[in-house]
N, C-alpha and C positions, 0 to 999 in steps of 0.2 A: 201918542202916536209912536210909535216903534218901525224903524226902518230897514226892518229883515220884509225882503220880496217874499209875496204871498207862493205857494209852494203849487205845481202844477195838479190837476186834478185828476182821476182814474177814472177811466171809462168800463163801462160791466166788459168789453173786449178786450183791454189789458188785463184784468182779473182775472179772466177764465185763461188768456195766456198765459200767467205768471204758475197760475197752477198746471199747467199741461190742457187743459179743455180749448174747444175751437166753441166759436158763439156758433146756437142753434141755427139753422138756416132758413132763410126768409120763407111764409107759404109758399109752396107751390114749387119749390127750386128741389134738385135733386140733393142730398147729401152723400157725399163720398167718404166710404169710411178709413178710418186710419188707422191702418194693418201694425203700424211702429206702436200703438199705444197698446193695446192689449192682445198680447200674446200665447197664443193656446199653448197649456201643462200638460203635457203626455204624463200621465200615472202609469209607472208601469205596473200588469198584471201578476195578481197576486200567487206565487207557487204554489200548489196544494202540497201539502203535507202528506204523506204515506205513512208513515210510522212515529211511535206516542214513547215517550219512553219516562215508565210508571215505577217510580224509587215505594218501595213496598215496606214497611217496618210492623212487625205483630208475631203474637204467641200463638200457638200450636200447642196440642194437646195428643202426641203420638202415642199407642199402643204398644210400646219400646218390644215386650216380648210375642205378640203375633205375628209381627213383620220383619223385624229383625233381630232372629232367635240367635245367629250366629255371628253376631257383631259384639264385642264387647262394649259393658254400657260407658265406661271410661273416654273412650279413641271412637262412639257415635259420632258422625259429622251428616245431616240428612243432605242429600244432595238432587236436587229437581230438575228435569230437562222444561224449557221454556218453549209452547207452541207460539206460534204468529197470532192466535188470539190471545192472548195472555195470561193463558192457562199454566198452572204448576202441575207438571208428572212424574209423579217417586217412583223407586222403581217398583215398590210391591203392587202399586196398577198396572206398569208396563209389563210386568211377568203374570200378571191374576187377565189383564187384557189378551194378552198372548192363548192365556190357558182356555180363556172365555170362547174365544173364537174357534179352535180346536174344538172344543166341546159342540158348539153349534155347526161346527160343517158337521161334524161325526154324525151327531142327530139328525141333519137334512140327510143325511144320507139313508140312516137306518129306516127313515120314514119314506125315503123312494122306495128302499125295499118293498117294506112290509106294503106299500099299498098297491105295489105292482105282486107282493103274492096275495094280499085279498080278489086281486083281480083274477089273479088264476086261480085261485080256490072257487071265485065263485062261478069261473066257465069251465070248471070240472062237475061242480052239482049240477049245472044246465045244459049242458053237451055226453054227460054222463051215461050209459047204458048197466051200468051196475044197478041190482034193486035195493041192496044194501047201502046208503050213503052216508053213516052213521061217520066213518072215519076221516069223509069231505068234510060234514056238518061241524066237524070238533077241527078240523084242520082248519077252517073261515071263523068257528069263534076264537082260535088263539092268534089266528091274525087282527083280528076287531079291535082284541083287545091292546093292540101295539098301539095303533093313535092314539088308543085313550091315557096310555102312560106316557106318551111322549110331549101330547100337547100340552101340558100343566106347565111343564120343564120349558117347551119352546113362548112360550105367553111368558115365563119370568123374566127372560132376555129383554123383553118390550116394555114391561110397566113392572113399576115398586108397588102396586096396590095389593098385592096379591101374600099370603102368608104363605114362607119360602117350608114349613113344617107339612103345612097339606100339600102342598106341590111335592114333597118329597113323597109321603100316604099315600095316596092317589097315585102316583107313578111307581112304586115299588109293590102296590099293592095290584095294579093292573099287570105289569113285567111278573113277578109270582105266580098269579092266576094263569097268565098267558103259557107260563112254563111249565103249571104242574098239569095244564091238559095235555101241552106236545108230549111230557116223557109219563105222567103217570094214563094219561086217555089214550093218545095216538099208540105209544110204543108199547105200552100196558097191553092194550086191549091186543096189537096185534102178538106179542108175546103170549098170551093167553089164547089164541086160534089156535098159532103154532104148534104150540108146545099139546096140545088137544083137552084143551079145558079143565089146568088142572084146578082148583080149589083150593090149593096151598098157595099160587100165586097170584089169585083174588086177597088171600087175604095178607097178603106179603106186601101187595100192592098199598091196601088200605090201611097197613099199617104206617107204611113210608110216608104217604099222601098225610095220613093225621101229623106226623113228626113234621111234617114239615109247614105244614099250617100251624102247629104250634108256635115255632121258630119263628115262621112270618109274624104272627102273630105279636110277640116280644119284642121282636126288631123294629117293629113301628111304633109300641109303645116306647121303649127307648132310646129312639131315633128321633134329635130337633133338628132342623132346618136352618141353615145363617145366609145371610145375604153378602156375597162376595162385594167387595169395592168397585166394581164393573155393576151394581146392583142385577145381576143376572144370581 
């Protein structure tokens, strides 16, 4: 027998007190809950982020003397303008992009032209009272033939699918034809009314017209086509 007083005993109510809990409450009774024991965590909402910023390290493989013929290769340093997409711009783009654009207003333009003078070539043969219309007829085929050299060249601007060599054929080859009807057909043949049919200028004519088909001729066989950096 040992005379240490037995030790008081715990009830599940003290238990759930000592840990912070209140005993569940009898059926049927309402519980009130207790706002001090668990208390809501405002998270606050996350910033969106706008802008990445991407450390870049890698080799390049420039064409040191098509781009820059006039930099020494010594004192070369390439220097890129950065868009907001994260694009790199040299300057041989930003001056060939410059040029590229030039080039395509020029051409919308030459192509309002010409389809505003097909238009009036063709309501001169239709409105026409002359019986002779041999020099309307040649004046609407050297206008025809303006779309068809200029479209090759405005379709480059658009797609890389295309061989930049026949686009140059085709267009140099249509602009040619187109010219040697205006000066050897249009201005020929009215030189040859004028002047009253001489036969020395038929054949003066046909000679010029052969020399120059020759030439054409030459020119597109020794003429390649390159695809600028703007792929136009």
């Amino acid at each position: 027998m040992s005379g240490s007083s037995p030790s008081p005993s715990l009830t599940t109510t003290d238990v759930l007190e000592t840990i912070g809990l209140t005993t569940p409450p009898p059926p049927g009774a309402t519980s009130i809950p207790d706002n001090s024991f668990l208390q809501p965590v405002v998270t606050p909402a996350p910033t969106p982020c706008h802008e990445v910023i991407i450390q870049l390290s890698t080799a390049l493989v420039v064409k040191y003397d098509d781009f820059y013929p006039n930099t020494p290769i010594e004192s070369f340093r390439p220097v890129y303008r950065a868009l907001s997409d994260g694009s790199l711009i040299s300057p041989p783009l930003d001056e060939e992009q410059r040029s590229a654009n030039l080039s395509l207003l020029v051409i919308g333009a030459l192509a309002a032209v010409f389809l505003r003078n097909i238009y009036a070539s063709a309501d001169y043969i239709h409105r026409g009272r002359v019986k002779k219309k041999t020099l309307f007829y040649l004046l609407l085929a050297s206008q025809l033939l303006a779309p068809v050299s200029l479209t090759p060249i405005i379709v480059s601007f658009f797609t890389e699918n295309v061989n930049c060599t026949v686009v140059v054929h085709i267009s140099y080859l249509a602009a040619m034809t187109s010219l040697g009807i205006l000066i050897t057909g249009i201005l020929g043949i009215k030189a040859y009314k004028c002047l009253e049919n001489p036969k020395i200028l038929l054949i003066l004519l046909g000679l010029l017209q052969l020399a120059a088909t020759a030439f054409v001729i030459l020119d597109v066989i020794m003429t390649k086509g390159t695809r600028r950096l703007t792929g136009s």
